[in-house]
N, C-alpha and C positions, 0 to 999 in steps of 0.2 A: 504494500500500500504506500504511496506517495502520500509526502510530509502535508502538503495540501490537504489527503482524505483522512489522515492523523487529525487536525490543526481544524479540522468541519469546514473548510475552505475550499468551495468548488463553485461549480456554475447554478445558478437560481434561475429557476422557472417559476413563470407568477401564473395564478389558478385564473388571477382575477383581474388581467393588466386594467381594465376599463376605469378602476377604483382609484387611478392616478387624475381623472381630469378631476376628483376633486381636492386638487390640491391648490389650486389656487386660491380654493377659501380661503386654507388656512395663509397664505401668504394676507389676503384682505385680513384676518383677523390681525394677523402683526402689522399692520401697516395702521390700524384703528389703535392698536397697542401704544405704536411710536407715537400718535399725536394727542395719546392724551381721552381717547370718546370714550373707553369703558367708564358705565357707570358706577362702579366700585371704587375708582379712581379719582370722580368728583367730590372735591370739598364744598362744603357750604359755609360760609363765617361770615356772619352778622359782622357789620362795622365797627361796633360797640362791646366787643364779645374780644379776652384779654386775649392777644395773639395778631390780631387782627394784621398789626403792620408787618408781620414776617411772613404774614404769608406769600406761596411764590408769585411771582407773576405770570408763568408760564404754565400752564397744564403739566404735570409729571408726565412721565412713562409710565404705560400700565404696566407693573410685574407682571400681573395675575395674566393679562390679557397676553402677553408674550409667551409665556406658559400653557394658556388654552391652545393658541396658537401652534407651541408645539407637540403640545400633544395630539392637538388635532393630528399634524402633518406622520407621527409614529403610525396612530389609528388608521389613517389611509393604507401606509406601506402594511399594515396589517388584514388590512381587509384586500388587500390585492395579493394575500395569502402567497408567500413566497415558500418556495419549496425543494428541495434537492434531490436528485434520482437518489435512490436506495439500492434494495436488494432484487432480482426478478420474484415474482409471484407464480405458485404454482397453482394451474387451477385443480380445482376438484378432479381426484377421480375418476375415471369414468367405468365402472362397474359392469354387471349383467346380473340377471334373474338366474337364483339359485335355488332350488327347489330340494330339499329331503326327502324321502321317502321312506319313513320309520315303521318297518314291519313289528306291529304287537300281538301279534301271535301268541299262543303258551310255551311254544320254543324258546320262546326270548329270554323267557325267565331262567334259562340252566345255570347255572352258576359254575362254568367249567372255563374259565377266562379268571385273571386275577390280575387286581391293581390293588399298587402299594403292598404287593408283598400277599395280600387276602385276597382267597377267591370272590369273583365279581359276577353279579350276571353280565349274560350277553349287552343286553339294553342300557345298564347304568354305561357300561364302558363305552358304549356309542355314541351315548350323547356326552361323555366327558371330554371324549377327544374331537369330537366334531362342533361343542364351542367352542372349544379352542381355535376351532380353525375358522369361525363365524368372528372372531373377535380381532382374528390377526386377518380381515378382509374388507377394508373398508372400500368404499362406495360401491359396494353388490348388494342385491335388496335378497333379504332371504325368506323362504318361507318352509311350511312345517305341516306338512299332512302324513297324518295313521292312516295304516287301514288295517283289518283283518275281517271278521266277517262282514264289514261295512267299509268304505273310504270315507274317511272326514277332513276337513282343511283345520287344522289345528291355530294355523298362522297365513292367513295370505302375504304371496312378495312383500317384505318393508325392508324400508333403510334402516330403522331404530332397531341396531344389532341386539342392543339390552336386553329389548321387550322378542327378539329371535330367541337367545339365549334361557329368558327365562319360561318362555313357552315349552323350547327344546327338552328344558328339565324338567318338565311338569308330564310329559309322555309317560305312562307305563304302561308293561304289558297286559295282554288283555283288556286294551281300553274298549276295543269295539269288538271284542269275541274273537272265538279263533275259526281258520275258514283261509285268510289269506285270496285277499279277490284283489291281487296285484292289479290286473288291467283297468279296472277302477281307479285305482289311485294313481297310474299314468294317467290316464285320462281325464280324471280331476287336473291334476296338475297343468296339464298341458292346455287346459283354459284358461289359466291365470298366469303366464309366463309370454312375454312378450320381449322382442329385442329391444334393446336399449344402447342408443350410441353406435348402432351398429354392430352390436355382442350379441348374438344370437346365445339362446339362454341355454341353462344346464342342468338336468336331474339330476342327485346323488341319491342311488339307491341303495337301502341297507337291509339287508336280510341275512338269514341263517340257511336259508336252501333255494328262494326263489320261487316255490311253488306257488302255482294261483289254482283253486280247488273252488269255486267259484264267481260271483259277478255277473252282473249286466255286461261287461265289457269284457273280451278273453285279451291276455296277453300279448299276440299276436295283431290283433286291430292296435291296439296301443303303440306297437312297436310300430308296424305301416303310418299313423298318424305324425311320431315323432319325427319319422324319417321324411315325411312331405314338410315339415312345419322345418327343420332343421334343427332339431332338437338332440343336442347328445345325449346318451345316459351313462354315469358313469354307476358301476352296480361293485357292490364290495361285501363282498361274504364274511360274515363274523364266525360263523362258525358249521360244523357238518360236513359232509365231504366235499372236497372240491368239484368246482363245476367243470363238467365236461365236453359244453357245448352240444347237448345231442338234445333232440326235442323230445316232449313229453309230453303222455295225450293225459284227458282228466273228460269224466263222463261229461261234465256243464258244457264243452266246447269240441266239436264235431273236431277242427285243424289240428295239426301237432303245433304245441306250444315252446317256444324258447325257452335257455334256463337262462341264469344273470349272465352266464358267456355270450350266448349268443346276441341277449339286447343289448348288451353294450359294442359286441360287433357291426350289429345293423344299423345301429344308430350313430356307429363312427364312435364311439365314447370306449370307456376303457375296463376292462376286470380285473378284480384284485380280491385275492384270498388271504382275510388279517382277521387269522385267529387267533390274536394276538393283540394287546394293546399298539405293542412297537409296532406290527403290521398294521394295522389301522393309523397310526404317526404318519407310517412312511406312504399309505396310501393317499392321506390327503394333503398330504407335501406334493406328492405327482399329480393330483387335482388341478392344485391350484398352479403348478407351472403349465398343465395342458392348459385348463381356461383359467390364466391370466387375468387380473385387474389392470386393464390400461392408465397411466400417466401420462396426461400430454403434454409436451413441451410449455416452459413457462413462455407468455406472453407480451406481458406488460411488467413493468418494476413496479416496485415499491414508491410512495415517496414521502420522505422527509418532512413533515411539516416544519416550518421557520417563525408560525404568525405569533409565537409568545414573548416571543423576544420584544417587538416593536412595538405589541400589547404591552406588555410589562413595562416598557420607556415611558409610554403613553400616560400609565398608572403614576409613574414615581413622579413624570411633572407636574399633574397637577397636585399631587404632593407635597413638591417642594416648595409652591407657589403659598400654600399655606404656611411651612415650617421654616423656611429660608429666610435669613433676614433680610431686610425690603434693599430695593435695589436699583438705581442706585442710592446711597445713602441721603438724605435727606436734606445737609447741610449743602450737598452736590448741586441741588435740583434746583435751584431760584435766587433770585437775588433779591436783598433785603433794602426793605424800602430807604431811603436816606432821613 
């Protein structure tokens, strides 16, 4: 940094140049000063009244009115807010719609996972490690829908990560039966998720085997629907054996159905087997570098504001104009009668 940006010594840009034509007031106001017109300034002395003959003959100097004067002329360079570049500004974020998909099944509840050393259910460690990762992602709007024998929106898209996080934790199993009607809760989902910024959005799907055993909606329609809209999924197994990519029929839906390998292949998104807390870390570390939170280049600086300064001169003269002894001296100002 140069001794100038040390020393607050650079070039000043004014917000408000316009606030300089009134400066000639305050030049009128000193010029009213030097001859004496402020009213504060005029004496009155009876002829008769002890003093009379000394006093001066010429109208003094107005202190006071030299002082208004200059404070006036600070208050102008103040209001024409002088200012100096700063730092660049970065803007906001620019995030995507992230979507959970919190299977509460009676699976969820095994307790064959452990954190901090004690075994954990499947469910508490999901949603421990996946605030985590709601907290470290700012401007993505998130949201939070169950399902198991029903899908429900627990949380529609928001920004307000808090109010994500404390819904997140509020999930347990068996909130809506067991049953597992996956295609539902895609397809819930995929009504409330819209691009943003040009970030086409992202399902994170969490389950223990992927099965969908009933629904209104099969599997299959949900996966065709994400892949027209462009929607990834990324699908992450807690626990059970891993997925094998082969389909899987179930009496509710005539097609063979995907398991979490294959929707996250047809959807472009990704699979990850973390039956593991550390697995589940390292999964949504790989998340969030596939869909990324965009930064975009800073734009504009910062700036400096300066206008306290010429406020505060502004302040102390007419200040002084009261506390200063009068000026010039008094014996100075007149000449006495003979």
């Amino acid at each position: 940094m140069s001794a100038a940006g040390l020393l607050g010594i650079g070039p000043l840009a004014w917000a408000h140049p316009w606030a300089f034509a009134l400066l000639p007031l305050a030049g009128w106001l000193a010029w009213r000063a030097r001859r004496g017109d402020d009213p504060a300034s005029v004496r009155l002395v009876h002829t008769q009244l002890h003093g009379a003959l000394h006093a001066p003959l010429a109208p003094p100097t107005s202190r006071r009115g030299l002082f208004a004067a200059g404070a006036f002329a600070c208050w102008v360079v103040a209001l024409a807010q002088p200012q100096r570049p700063g730092a660049w500004q970065l803007p906001p974020a620019r995030g995507r719609d992230v979507v959970v998909l919190l299977d509460t099944t009676l699976s969820m509840t095994l307790h064959d996972l452990r954190w901090d050393g004690r075994p954990a259910e499947r469910l508490a460690v999901v949603k421990q490690v996946f605030a985590r990762f709601v907290d470290s992602s700012p401007g993505d709007r998130f949201g939070v829908i169950a399902y198991g024998a029903h899908a429900a929106t627990l949380l529609p898209p928001t920004l307000d990560r808090r109010v994500a996080v404390r819904v997140l934790m509020r999930a347990r199993p068996d909130l809506l039966g067991d049953g597992g009607c996956l295609g539902d809760a895609m397809a819930l989902a995929l009504r409330q998720v819209r691009s943003r910024a040009g970030l086409a959005p992202v399902l994170v799907l969490y389950s223990d085997d992927g099965s969908s055993r009933g629904g209104h909606i099969s599997p299959a329609q949900s996966v065709a629907l994400a892949r027209s809209l462009g929607v990834r999924v990324f699908a992450v197994q807690v626990g059970g054996k891993p997925a094998d990519a082969r389909p899987y029929r179930v009496p509710a839906f005539d097609a063979p159905q995907p398991d979490l390998a294959e929707i996250a292949r047809l959807t472009h998104g990704q699979y990850f087997y973390a039956a593991s807390p550390g697995a589940q870390r390292r999964a949504v570390q790989a998340i969030a570098r596939l869909a990324p939170t965009l930064q975009p280049p800073p734009r504009r600086g910062a700036a400096r504001q300066e206008f306290a300064w010429p406020l505060l001169a502004g302040a102390l003269l007419l200040v002084a104009s009261e506390w200063l002894p009068e000026w010039p001296p008094s014996w100075r100002r007149g000449r006495s009668r003979p």
